[in-house]
C-alpha positions in Angstrom: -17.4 0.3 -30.5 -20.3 1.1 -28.2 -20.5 -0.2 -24.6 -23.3 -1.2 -22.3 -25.1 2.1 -20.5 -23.4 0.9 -17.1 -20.0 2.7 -19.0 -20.4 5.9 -19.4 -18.7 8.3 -22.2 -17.5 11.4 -21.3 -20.5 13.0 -23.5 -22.8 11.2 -21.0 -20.5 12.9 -18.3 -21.0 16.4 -19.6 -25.1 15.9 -19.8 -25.1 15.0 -16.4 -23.1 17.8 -15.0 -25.4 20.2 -16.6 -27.6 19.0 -13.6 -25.9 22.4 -11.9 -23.7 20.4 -9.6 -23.2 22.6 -6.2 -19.1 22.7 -5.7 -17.6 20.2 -4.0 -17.9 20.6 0.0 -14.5 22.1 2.1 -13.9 19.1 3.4 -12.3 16.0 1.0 -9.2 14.2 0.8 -7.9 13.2 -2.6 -7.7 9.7 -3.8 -6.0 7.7 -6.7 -7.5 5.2 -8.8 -6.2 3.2 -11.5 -8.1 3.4 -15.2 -7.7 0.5 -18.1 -9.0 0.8 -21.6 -7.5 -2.5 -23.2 -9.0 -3.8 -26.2 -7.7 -6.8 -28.0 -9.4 -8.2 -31.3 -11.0 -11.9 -30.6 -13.0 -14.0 -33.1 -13.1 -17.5 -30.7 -17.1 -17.1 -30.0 -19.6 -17.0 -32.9 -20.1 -13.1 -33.9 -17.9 -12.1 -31.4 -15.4 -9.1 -32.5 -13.3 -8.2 -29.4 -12.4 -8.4 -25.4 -12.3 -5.3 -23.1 -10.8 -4.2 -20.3 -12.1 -1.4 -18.9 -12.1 0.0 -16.0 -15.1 2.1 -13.9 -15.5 4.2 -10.8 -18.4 4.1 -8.3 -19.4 7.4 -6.4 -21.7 6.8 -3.2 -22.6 10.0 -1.3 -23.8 8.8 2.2 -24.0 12.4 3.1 -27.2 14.3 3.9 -26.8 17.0 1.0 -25.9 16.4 -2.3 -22.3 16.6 -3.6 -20.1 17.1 -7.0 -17.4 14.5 -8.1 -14.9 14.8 -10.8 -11.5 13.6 -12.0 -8.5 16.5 -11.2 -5.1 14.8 -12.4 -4.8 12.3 -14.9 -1.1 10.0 -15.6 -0.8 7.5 -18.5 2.4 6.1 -20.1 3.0 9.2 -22.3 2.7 11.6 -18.8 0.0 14.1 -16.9 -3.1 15.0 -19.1 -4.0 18.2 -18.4 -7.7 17.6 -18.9 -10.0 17.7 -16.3 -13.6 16.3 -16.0 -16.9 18.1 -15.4 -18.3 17.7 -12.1 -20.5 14.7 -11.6 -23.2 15.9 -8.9 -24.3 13.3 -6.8 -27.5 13.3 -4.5 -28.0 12.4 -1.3 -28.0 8.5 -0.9 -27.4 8.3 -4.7 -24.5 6.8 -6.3 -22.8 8.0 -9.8 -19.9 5.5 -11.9 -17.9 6.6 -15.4 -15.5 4.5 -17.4 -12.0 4.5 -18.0 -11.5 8.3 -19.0 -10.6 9.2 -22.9 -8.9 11.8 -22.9 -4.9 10.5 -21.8 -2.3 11.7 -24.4 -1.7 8.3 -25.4 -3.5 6.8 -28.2 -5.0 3.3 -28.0 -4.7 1.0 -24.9 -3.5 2.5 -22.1 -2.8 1.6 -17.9 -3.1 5.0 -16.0 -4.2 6.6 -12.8 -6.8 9.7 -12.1 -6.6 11.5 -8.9 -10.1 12.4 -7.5 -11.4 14.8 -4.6 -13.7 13.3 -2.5 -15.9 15.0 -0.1 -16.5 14.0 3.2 -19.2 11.1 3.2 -18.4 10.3 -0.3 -17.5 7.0 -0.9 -15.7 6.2 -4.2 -14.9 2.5 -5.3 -13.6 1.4 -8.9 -13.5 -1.9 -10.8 -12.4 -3.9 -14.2 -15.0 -5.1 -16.6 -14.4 -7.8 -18.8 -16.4 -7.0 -21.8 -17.2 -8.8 -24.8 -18.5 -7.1 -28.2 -20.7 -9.0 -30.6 -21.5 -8.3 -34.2 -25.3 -8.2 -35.2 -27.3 -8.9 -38.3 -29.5 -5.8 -37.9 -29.8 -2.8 -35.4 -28.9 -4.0 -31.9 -31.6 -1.9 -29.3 -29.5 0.4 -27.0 -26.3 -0.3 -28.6 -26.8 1.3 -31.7 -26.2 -0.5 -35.4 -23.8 -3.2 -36.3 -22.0 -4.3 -32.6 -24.0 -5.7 -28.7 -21.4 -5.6 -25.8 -22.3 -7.6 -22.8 -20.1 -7.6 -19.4 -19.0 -11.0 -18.2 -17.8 -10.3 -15.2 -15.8 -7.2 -12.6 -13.2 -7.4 -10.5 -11.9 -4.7 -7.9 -9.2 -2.3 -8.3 -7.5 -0.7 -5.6 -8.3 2.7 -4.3 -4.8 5.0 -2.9 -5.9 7.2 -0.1 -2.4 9.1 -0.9 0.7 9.3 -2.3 3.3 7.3 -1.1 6.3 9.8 0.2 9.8 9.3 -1.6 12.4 7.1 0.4 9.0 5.2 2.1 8.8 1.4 1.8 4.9 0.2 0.4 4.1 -3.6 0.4 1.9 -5.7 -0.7 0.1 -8.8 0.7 0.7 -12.1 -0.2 0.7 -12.5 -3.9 -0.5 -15.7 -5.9 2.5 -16.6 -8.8 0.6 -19.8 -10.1 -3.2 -20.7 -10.1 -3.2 -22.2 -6.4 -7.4 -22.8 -6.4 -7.0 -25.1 -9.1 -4.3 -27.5 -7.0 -5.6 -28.5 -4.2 -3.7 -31.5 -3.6 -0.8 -31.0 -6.4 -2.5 -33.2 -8.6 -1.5 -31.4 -11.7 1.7 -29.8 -12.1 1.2 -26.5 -11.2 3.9 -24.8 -12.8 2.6 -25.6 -15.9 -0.3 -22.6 -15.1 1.8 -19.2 -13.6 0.2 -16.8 -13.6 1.4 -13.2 -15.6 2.4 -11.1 -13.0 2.6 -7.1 -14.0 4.1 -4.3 -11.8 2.4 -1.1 -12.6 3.8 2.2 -11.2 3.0 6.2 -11.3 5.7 8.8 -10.8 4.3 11.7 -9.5 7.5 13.4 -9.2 9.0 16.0 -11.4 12.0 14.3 -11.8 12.7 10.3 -12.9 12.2 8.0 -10.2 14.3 4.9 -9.5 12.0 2.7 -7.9 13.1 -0.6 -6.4 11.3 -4.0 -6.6 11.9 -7.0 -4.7 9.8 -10.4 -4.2 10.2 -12.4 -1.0 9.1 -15.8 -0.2 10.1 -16.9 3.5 13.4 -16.1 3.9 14.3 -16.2 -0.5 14.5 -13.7 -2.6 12.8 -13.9 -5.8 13.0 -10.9 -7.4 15.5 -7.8 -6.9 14.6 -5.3 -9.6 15.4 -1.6 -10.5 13.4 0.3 -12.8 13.3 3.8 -13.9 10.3 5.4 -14.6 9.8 8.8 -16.8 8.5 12.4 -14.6 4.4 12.7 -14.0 3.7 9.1 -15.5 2.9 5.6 -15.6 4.6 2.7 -16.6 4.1 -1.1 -16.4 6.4 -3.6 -16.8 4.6 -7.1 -18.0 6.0 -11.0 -17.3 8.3 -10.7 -14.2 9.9 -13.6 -13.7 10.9 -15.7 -10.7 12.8 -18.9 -11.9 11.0 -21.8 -10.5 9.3 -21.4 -7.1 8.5 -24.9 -7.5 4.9 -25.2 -6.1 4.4 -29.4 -6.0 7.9 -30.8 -4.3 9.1 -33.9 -4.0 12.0 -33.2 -1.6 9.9 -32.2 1.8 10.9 -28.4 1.4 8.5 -25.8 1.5 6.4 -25.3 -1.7 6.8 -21.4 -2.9 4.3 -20.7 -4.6 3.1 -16.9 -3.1 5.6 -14.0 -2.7 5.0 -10.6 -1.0 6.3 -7.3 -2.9 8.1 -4.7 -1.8 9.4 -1.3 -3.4 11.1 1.6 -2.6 11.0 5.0 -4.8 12.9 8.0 -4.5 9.2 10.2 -6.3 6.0 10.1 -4.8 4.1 7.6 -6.2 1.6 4.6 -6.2 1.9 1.0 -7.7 0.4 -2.2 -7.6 0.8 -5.5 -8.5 -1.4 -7.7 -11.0 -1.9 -10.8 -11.6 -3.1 -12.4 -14.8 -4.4 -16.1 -15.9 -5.5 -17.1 -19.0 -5.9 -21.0 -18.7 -9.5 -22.0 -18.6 -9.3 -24.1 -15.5 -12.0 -24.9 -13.3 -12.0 -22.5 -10.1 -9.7 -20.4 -12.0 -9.7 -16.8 -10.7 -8.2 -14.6 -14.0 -7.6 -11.9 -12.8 -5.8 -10.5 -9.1 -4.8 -7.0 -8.0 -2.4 -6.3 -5.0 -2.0 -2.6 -3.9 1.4 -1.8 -2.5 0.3 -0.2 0.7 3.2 2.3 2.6 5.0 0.5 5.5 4.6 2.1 9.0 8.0 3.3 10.0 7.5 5.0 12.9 9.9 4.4 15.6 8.6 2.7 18.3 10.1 3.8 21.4 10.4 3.0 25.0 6.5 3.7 26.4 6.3 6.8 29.0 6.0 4.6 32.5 8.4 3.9 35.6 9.3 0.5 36.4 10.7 -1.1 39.9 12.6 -4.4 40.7 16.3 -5.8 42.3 16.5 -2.4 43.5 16.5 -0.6 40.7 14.0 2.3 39.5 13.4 3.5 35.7 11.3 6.5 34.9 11.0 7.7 31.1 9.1 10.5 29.9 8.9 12.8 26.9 12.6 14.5 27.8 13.6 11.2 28.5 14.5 8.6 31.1 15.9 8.5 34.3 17.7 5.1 36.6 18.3 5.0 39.9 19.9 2.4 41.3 20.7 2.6 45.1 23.1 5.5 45.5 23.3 5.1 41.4 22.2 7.8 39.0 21.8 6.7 35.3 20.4 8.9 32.5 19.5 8.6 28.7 17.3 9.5 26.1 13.8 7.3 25.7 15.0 4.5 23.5 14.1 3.5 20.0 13.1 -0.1 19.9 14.4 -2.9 17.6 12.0 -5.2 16.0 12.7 -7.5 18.6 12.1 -5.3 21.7 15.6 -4.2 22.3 17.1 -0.9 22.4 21.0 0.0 23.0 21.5 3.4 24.6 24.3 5.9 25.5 23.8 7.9 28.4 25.7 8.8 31.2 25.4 7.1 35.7 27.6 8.2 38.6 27.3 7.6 42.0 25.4 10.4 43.5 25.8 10.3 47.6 26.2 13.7 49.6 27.1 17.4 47.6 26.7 16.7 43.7 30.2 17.0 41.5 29.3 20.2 39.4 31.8 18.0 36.6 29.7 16.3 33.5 28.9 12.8 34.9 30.6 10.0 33.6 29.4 8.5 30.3 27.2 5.0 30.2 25.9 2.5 27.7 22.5 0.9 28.3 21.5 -2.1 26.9 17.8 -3.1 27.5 15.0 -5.4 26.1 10.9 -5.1 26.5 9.1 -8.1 27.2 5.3 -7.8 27.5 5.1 -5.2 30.7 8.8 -6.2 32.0 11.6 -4.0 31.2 15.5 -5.5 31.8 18.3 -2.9 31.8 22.3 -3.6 31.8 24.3 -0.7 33.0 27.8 -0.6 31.8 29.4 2.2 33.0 32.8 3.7 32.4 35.4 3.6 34.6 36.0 1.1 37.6 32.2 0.6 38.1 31.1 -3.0 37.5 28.0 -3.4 34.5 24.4 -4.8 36.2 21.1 -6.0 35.3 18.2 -4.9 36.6 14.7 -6.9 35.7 11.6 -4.3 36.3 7.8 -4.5 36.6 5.0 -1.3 36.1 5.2 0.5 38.9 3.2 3.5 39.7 3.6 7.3 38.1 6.3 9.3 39.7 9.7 10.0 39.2 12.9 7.9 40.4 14.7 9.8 43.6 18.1 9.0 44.0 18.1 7.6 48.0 21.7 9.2 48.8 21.3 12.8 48.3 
């Protein structure tokens, strides 16, 4: 089969890196795209021999000199190819693109991913073309004899800026599960038209990952999935299903019709979620892909500040926070806050007034809440001491002197 010049083979690739590529500047990160090669035979158009899926990536060097591109690390369902590309060079304001590599272990169809370095001003992009290949009476010009492919059409694919760490959450957006566009106003029974949803993941690990799927929709669950996926490779797992979100309702309840993905490995890895829809509707979008992007969990804690009100003084810096409250000494670590703007604390507060006890001071809990710029605190002390709240504004820089000493 021959494909349009816009897909280049890897012969193509080796003619142009003969263009003596300079190496690749100091400077780059490394990226990870997905790559599709599908082919499926298809006779439902006059002369027409097969569809095509396959996928291409776009280099754009915005940089002043001229750079060199090329594919590193390669993972398809059979594991890491070993081969590695010849450098693409890539002038200054130009723009290079390949297909799908050929070279993956795997014979035939294959999902996989390529891990790129890209210099700094570099800007890399990839897609999916739909492709269509005709049979011809007599020599077709630029495709050579016998077959004519034409494109119909290109969707993006997501580009990873990284691997996602093992043990860290990644989520996706809000993912379609039927062909919304086409059912405005529930007309038509939309659960008649789901769409194929696909969950395609790469281990990057050594060892086998377990890697964790789960769908939510509000406050459901639609999916809670474990899968297990082989050392340096990819895998996909086709036609998840989710019951009957029930789009077009009768009963005044929410329609479900989107869901938002979330997994969990234990390998460094990257995945994504497809979507596929075959019905030819009007307005129909075939073809969706949703990158699971790594959740921020870094603990959000108590801003550095000092706070005054109802008597009370809070100071927190980076070694952590001080209270003082009249003749009353509180101390704790800067908080981590909850979701909600809470925090709960152990710490210890004594009454400070004259010589300081050289004994440990007593031990405290502190329960607090953010709001906006207003900080509340509740002391509960050990011991006869009675527990108090304490609602604080931003108050200027400086520490919190206890009155009494």
């Amino acid at each position: 089969m021959r494909f349009p010049a816009s897909l280049l083979s890897l012969a193509a690739l080796a003619a142009l890196a003969a263009l003596a590529a300079p190496p690749l500047a100091a400077q780059t990160r490394t990226v990870y795209a997905p790559v599709v090669s599908v082919t499926r035979p298809d006779t439902s158009l006059p002369r027409l021999q097969a569809k095509t899926l396959l996928s291409r990536l776009d280099f754009f060097n915005a940089s002043p000199v001229g750079q060199s591109v090329y594919v590193t690390s390669r993972w398809g369902p059979c594991g890491q190819a070993s081969f590695v590309t010849d450098p693409l060079f890539v002038p200054p304001g130009g723009v290079v693109f390949f297909g799908a590599p050929q070279t993956f272990d795997c014979p035939g169809d294959y999902v996989g991913v390529v891990a790129v370095p890209v210099a700094a001003g570099v800007v890399v992009s990839s897609a999916l073309q739909r492709i269509l290949t005709f049979s011809c009476d007599a020599t077709c010009p630029g495709n050579g004899p016998g077959t004519a492919s034409i494109s119909t059409g290109e969707v993006r694919l997501p580009i990873f800026e990284d691997l996602v760490p093992p043990g860290r959450e990644a989520a996706s957006g809000s993912v379609p599960l039927y062909n919304e566009e086409a059912f405005p106003a529930c007309g038509l029974d939309a659960r008649l038209y789901p769409r194929r949803v696909n969950f395609t993941v790469l281990n990057a690990g050594a060892a086998t990952a377990t890697i964790t799927l789960r769908a939510t929709a509000g406050a459901g669950t639609l999916l809670d999935q474990t899968y297990h996926v082989a050392p340096k490779s990819v895998a996909q797992f086709n036609g998840l299903s989710f019951g009957d979100p029930q789009i077009c309702r009768s009963d005044g309840q929410p329609a479900v019709s989107r869901a938002v993905f979330r997994a969990l490995s234990d390998q460094p890895s990257v995945a994504w979620v497809s979507t596929t829809f075959d019905a030819d509707l009007p307005d129909s979008i075939r073809y969706g892909f949703f990158p699971l992007i790594p959740v921020d969990t870094t603990p959000v804690t108590l801003a550095i500040g000092r706070w005054t009100g109802g008597g009370a003084c809070l100071s927190a810096s980076d070694t952590g926070c001080d209270m003082a409250v009249g003749c009353g000494h509180g101390q704790f670590p800067r908080p981590v806050l909850r979701d909600d703007g809470t925090f709960d604390v152990e710490g210890t507060y004594r009454i400070e007034a004259g010589p300081v006890s050289i004994d440990p001071a007593p031990p405290a809990r502190f329960f607090g809440s953010v709001s906006g710029t207003t900080v509340t605190v509740t002391v509960v002390p050990s011991g006869a001491l009675p527990s108090a709240t304490y609602t604080m504004s931003p108050a200027a820089p400086g520490g919190c002197p206890v009155p009494c000493l």
